[in-house]
TORMIFI-952295 format. One record per residue: residue in three letters; x, y, z of N, C-alpha, C in turn. Coordinates in nm, 3 decimals, decimal comma, padded with zeros to 5 digits. Example, Ala and Ser with C-alpha at 12.3 -4.5 7.8 and 13.67 -1.06 7.14 Angstrom:
+-----+---------+---------+---------+---------+---------+---------+---------+---------+---------+
!  aa !     n.u !     n.v !     n.w !    ca.u !    ca.v !    ca.w !     c.u !     c.v !     c.w !
+-----+---------+---------+---------+---------+---------+---------+---------+---------+---------+
! ala !  01,319 ! -00,569 !  00,780 !  01,230 ! -00,450 !  00,780 !  01,320 ! -00,330 !  00,780 !
! ser !  01,285 ! -00,225 !  00,708 !  01,367 ! -00,106 !  00,714 !  01,290 !  00,003 !  00,787 !
+-----+---------+---------+---------+---------+---------+---------+---------+---------+---------+
This chain:
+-----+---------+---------+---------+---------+---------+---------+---------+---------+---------+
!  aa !     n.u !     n.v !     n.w !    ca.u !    ca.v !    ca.w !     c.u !     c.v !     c.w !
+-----+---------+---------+---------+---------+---------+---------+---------+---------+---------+
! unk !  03,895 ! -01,725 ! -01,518 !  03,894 ! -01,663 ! -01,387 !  03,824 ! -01,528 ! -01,392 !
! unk !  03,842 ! -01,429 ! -01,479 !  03,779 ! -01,339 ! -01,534 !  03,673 ! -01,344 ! -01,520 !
! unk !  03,584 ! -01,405 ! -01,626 !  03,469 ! -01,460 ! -01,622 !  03,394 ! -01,493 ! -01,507 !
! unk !  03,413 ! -01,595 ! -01,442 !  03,388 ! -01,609 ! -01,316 !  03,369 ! -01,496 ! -01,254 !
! unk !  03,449 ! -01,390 ! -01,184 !  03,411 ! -01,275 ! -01,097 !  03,352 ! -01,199 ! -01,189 !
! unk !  03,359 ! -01,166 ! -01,333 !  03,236 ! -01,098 ! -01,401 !  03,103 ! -01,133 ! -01,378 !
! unk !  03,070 ! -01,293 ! -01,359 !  02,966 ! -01,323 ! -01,394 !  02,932 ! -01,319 ! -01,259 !
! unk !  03,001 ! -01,291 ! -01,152 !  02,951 ! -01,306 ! -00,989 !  02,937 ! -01,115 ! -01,003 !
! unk !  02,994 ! -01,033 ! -01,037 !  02,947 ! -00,923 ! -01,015 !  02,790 ! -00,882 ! -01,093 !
! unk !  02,828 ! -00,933 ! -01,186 !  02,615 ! -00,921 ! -01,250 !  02,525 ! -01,001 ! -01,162 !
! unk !  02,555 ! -01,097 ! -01,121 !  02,488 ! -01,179 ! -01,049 !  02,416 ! -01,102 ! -00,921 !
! unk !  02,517 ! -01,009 ! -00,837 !  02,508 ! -00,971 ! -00,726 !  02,440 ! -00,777 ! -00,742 !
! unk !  02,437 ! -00,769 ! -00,855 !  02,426 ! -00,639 ! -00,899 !  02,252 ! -00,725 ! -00,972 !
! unk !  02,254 ! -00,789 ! -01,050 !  02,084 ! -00,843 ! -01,064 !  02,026 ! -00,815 ! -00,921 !
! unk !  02,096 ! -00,864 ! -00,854 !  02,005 ! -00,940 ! -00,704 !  01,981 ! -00,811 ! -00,644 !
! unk !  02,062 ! -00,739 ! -00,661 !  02,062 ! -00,603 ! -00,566 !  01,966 ! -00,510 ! -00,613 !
! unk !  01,943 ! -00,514 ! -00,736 !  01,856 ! -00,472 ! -00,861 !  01,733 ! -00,539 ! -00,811 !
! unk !  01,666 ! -00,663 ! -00,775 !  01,549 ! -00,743 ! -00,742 !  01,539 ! -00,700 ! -00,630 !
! unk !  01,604 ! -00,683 ! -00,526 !  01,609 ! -00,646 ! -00,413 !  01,508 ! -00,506 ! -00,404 !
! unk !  01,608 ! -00,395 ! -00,418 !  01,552 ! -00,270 ! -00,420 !  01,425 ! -00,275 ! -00,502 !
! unk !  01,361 ! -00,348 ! -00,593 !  01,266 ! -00,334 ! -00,669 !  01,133 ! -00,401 ! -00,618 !
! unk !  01,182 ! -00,487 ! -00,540 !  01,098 ! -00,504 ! -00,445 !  01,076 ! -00,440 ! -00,242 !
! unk !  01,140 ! -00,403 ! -00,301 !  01,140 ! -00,322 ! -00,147 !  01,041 ! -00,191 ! -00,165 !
! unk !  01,061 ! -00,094 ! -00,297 !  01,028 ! -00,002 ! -00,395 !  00,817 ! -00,066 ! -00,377 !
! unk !  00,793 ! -00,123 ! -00,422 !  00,707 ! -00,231 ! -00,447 !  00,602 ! -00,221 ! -00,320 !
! unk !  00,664 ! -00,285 ! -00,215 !  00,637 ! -00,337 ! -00,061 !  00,582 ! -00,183 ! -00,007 !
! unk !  00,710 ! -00,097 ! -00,001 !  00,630 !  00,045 !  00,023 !  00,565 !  00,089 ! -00,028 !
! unk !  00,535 !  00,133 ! -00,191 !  00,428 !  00,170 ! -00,255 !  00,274 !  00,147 ! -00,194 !
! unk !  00,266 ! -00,027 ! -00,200 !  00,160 ! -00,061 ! -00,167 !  00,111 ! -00,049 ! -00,027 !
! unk !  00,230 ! -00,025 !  00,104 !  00,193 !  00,044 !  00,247 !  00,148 !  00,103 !  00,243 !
! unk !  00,186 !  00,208 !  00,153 !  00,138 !  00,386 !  00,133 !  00,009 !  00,366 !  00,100 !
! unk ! -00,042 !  00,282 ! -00,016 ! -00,162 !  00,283 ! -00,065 ! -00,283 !  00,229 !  00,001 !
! unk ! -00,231 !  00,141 !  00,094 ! -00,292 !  00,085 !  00,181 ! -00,308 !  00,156 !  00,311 !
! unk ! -00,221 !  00,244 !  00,338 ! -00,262 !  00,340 !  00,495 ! -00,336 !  00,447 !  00,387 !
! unk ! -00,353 !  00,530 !  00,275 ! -00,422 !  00,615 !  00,228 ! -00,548 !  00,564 !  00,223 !
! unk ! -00,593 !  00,438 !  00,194 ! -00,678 !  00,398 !  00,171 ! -00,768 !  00,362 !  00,338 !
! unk ! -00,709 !  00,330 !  00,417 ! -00,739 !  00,314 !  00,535 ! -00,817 !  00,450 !  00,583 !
! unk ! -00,732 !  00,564 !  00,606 ! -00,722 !  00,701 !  00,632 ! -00,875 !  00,777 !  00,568 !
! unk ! -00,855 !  00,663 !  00,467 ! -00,969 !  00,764 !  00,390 ! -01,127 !  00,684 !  00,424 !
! unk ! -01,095 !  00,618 !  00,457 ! -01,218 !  00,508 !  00,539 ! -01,264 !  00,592 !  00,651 !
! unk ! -01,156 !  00,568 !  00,728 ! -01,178 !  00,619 !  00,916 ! -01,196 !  00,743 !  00,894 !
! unk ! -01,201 !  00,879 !  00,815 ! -01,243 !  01,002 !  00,763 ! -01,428 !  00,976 !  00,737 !
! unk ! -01,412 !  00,852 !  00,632 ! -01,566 !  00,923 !  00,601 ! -01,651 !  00,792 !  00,713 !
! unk ! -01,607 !  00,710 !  00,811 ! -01,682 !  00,613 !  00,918 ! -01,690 !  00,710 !  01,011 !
! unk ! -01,600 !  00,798 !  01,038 ! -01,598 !  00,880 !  01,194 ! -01,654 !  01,048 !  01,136 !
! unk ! -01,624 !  01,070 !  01,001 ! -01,770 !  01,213 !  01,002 ! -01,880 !  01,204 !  01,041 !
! unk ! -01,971 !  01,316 !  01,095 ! -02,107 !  01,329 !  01,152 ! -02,205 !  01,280 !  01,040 !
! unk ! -02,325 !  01,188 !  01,056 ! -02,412 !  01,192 !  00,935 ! -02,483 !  01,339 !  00,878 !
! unk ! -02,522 !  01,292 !  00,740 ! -02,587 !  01,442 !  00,695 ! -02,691 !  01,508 !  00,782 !
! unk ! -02,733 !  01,642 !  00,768 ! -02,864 !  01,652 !  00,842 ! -02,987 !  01,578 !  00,800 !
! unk ! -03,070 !  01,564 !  00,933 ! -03,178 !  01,482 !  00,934 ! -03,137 !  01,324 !  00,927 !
! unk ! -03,065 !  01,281 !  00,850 ! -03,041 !  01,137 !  00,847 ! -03,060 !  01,037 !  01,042 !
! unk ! -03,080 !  00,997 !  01,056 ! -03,082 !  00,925 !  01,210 ! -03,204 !  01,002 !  01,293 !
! unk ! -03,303 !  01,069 !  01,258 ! -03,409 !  01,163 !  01,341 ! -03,464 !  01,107 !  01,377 !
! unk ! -03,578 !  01,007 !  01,233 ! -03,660 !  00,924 !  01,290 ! -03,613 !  00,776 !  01,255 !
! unk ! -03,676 !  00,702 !  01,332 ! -03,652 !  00,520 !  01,265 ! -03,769 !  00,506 !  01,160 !
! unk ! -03,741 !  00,464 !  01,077 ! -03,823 !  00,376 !  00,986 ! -03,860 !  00,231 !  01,026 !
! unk ! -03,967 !  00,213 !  01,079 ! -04,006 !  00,069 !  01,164 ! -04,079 ! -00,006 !  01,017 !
! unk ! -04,058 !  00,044 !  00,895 ! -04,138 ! -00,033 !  00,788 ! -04,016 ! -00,103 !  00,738 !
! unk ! -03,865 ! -00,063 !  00,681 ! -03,759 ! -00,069 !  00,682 ! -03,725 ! -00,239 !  00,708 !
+-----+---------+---------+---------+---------+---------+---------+---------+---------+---------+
């Protein structure tokens, strides 16, 4: 009987353990993924360098 609720408290303490470690996980990679976004829409929406866009290159 012992046994039994020992082996159900590791059981539920593993799971809770997998749980949080993936939750841990899930956000990391949000974060890394909106930084990475952020850092896109920064350098798509800066002004080009000077001169770049003046003339067209019709050989191009």
């Amino acid at each position: 009987m012992n046994s039994d609720l020992t082996m159900q408290v590791v059981a539920m303490n593993s799971s809770k353990l997998q749980t949080s470690m993936q939750v841990a996980v899930f956000k990391k990679a949000h974060e890394m993924q909106t930084d990475l976004l952020e850092t896109l829409m920064q350098t798509a929406l800066s002004a080009p360098p000077p001169g770049q866009g003046a003339k067209v290159n019709k050989l191009a």
